[in-house]
Structure formats: structure tokens, C-alpha cells
C-alpha positions, 0 to 999 in steps of 0.5 A: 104709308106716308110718314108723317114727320119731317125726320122719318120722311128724309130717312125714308128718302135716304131710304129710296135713294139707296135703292134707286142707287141699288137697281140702276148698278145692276147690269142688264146685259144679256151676260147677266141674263139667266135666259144667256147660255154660252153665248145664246140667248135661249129666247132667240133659239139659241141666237146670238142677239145684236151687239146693243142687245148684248150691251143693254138687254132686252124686256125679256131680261131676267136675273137670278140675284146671284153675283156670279 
């Protein structure tokens, strides 16, 4: 639901800027990809995925939430 009024519309932007700030912090690099295993991904047989792969992930990529 859209807020109505001027004050609840600028928290609910506070709102959605802290948590567009949220997603764009996570890294979706294979390293955090819970498909990852010891250098393999698991989606590949076990391969190794090129080194931009690597860096950005792939539309395969999942994460667990869990920080380490």
C-alpha cells in the first residue's frame, strides 16, 4: 500500500534506500554461493568457473543468509 502522507512516504524511502543499500553490499561471488564447494561449483560437475565468474556469480547463484 502507498502511503498517503508527505512523512510516512519519505520513512518508507529511508526504508527502501536502506535495503536497496542492503542487497547491493551482498557478494555474489561464487565464494558465497552455497552451490561453491572447495573450489568447485557443484552446477558445473565439480568445475572450476572462469575467473569473472568467480568474481560476479552466476544466475545460478544462492546464498544461505549466513555470514560465515
Amino acid at each position: 500500500m502507498i502511503p498517503t502522507k508527505k512523512v510516512d512516504i519519505l520513512k518508507r524511502i529511508d526504508e527502501l534506500k536502506s535495503e536497496l543499500g542492503f542487497l547491493e553490499s551482498i557478494n555474489t561471488g561464487c565464494q558465497k554461493c552455497t552451490n561453491f564447494d572447495r573450489g568447485g561449483c557443484r552446477m558445473a560437475s565439480g568445475h572450476t568457473p572462469p575467473q569473472e565468474i568467480l568474481e560476479s556469480g552466476c544466475n545460478e547463484w544462492v546464498w544461505d543468509e549466513v555470514p560465515f
